[in-house]
C-alpha positions as CSV (number, residue, x, y, z in Angstrom):
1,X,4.1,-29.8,-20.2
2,X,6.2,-28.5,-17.5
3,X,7.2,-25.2,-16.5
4,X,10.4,-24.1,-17.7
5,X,11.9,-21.4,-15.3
6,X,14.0,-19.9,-18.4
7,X,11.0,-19.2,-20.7
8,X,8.8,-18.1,-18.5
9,X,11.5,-15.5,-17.5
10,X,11.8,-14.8,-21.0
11,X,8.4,-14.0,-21.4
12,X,8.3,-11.8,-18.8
13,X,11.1,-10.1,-19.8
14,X,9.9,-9.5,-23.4
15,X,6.8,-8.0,-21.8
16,X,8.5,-5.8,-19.9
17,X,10.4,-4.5,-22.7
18,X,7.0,-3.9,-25.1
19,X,5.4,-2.1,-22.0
20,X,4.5,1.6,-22.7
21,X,5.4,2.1,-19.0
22,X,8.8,3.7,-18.0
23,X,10.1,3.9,-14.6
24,X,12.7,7.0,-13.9
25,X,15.0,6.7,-11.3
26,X,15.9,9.8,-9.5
27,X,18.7,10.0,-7.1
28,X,19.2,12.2,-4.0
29,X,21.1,15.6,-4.5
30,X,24.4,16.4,-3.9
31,X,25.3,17.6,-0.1
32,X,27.5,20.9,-1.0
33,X,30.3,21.4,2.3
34,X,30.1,24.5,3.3
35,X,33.3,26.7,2.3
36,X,34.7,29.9,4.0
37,X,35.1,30.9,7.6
38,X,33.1,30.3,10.6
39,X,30.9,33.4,11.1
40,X,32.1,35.6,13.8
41,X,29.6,37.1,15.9
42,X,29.8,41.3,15.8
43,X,29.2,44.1,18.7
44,X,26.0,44.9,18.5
45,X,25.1,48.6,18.2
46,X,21.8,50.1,19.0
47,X,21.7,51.8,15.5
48,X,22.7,49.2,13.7
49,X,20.6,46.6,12.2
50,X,22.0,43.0,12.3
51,X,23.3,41.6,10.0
52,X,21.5,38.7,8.2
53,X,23.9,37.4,5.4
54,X,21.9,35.1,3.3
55,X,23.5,32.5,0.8
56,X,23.2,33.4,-2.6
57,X,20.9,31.5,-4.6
58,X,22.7,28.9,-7.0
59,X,20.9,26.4,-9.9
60,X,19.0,23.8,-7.9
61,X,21.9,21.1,-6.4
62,X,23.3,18.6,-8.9
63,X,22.1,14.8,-8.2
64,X,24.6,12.6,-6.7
65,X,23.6,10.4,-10.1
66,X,22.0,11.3,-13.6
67,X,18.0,10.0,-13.2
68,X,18.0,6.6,-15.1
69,X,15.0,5.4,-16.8
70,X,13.9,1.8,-17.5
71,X,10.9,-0.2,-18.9
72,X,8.8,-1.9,-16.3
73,X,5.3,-3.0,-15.7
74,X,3.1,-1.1,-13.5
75,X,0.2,-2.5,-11.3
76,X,-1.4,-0.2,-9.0
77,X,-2.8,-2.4,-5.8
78,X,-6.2,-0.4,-5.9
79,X,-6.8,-2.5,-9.1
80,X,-6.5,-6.1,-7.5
81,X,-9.6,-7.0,-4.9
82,X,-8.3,-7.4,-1.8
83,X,-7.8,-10.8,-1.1
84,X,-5.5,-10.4,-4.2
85,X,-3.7,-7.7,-2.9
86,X,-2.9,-8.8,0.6
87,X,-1.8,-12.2,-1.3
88,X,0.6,-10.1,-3.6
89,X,2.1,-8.2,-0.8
90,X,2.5,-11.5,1.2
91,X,4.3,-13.1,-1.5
92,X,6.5,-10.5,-2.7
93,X,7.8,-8.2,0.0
94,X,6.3,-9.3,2.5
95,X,2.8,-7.7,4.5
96,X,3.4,-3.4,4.3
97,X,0.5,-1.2,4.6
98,X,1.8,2.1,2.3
99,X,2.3,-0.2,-0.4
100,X,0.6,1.8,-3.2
101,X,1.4,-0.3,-6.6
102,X,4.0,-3.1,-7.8
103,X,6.3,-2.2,-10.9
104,X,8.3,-5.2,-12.2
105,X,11.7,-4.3,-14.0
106,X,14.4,-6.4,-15.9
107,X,17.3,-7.4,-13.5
108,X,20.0,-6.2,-16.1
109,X,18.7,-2.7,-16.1
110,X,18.9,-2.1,-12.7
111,X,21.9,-4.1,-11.4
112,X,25.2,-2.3,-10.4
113,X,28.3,-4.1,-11.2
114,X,29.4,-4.5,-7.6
115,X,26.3,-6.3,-6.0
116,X,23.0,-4.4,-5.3
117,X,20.8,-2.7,-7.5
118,X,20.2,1.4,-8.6
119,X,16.9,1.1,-6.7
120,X,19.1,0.7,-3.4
121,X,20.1,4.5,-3.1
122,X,17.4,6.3,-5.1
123,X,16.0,9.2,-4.0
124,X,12.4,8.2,-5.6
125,X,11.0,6.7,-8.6
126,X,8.4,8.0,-11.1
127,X,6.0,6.7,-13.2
128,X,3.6,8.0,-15.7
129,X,4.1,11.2,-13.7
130,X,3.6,10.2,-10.2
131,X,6.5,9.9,-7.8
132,X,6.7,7.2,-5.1
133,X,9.0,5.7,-3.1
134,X,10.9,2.4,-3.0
135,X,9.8,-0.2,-0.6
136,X,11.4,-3.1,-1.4
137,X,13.3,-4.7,-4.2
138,X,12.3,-8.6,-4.1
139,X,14.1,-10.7,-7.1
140,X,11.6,-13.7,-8.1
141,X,13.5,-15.6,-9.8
142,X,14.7,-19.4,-10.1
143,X,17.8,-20.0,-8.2
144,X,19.5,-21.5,-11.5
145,X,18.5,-18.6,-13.8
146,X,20.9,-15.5,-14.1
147,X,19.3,-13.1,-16.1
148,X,15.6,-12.5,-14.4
149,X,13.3,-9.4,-13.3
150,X,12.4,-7.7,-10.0
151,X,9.6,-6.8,-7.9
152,X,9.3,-3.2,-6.6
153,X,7.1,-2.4,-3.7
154,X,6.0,1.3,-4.2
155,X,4.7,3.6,-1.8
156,X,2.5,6.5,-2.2
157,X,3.3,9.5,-4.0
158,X,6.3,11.4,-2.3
159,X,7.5,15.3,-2.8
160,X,11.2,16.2,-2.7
């Protein structure tokens, strides 16, 4: 029997959706302008101390976006041999050094409605508590299929 594109996307897709893995996407924060005047430098005076305004400390800065979260599949690359893993990077995103796992998510989860995907501006991504950060977003799909699933490079853990 020949492969059908359709079904095996399908399949994939229903796997996806049973997966106990979640992937949350978390975009950068919000760059706050600064308001008020320029500071204007004062006459020193020997007796004085300088003064040091300091901003007052507000609620951590809002994200540009609220974090989304997804089902994917999660493969981390320590768990292929090697051969296996230099193959996978080959034929997915092409040869990268820091990648650290592959996560494979449904292409209607993560599209935008004008072109791109929400991977494209994130600030990281977590899963199952560990945060890396997006590689590469590499769509594997058959040219005549509309609805398929991506690959996501991942690099190691990141802090922000």
């Amino acid at each position: 029997m020949a492969v059908n594109a359709r079904r095996v996307s399908e399949r994939v897709i229903a796997r996806i959706r049973a997966s106990d893995y979640t992937m949350r996407i978390v975009f950068p924060k919000a760059r706050t302008k600064p308001s008020g005047t320029t500071p204007v430098p004062l006459p020193v005076a020997p007796l004085l101390a300088k003064p040091n305004p300091q901003p007052v400390p507000e609620e951590e800065p809002e994200r540009i976006l609220p974090d989304v979260e997804v089902p994917c599949l999660y493969l981390e690359t320590s768990a292929l041999s090697d051969l296996r893993s230099t193959r996978a990077g080959a034929e997915i995103g092409g040869w990268n050094r820091d990648v650290k796992g592959y996560a494979r998510v449904i292409s209607a989860d993560v599209d935008k409605p004008e072109g791109g995907t929400i991977l494209d501006g994130c600030d990281y991504v977590e899963i199952a508590g560990t945060r890396f950060k997006v590689m590469s977003v590499v769509r594997p799909a058959a040219s005549m299929i509309n609805s398929g699933t991506y690959y996501v490079a991942l690099a190691g853990a990141v802090k922000s």
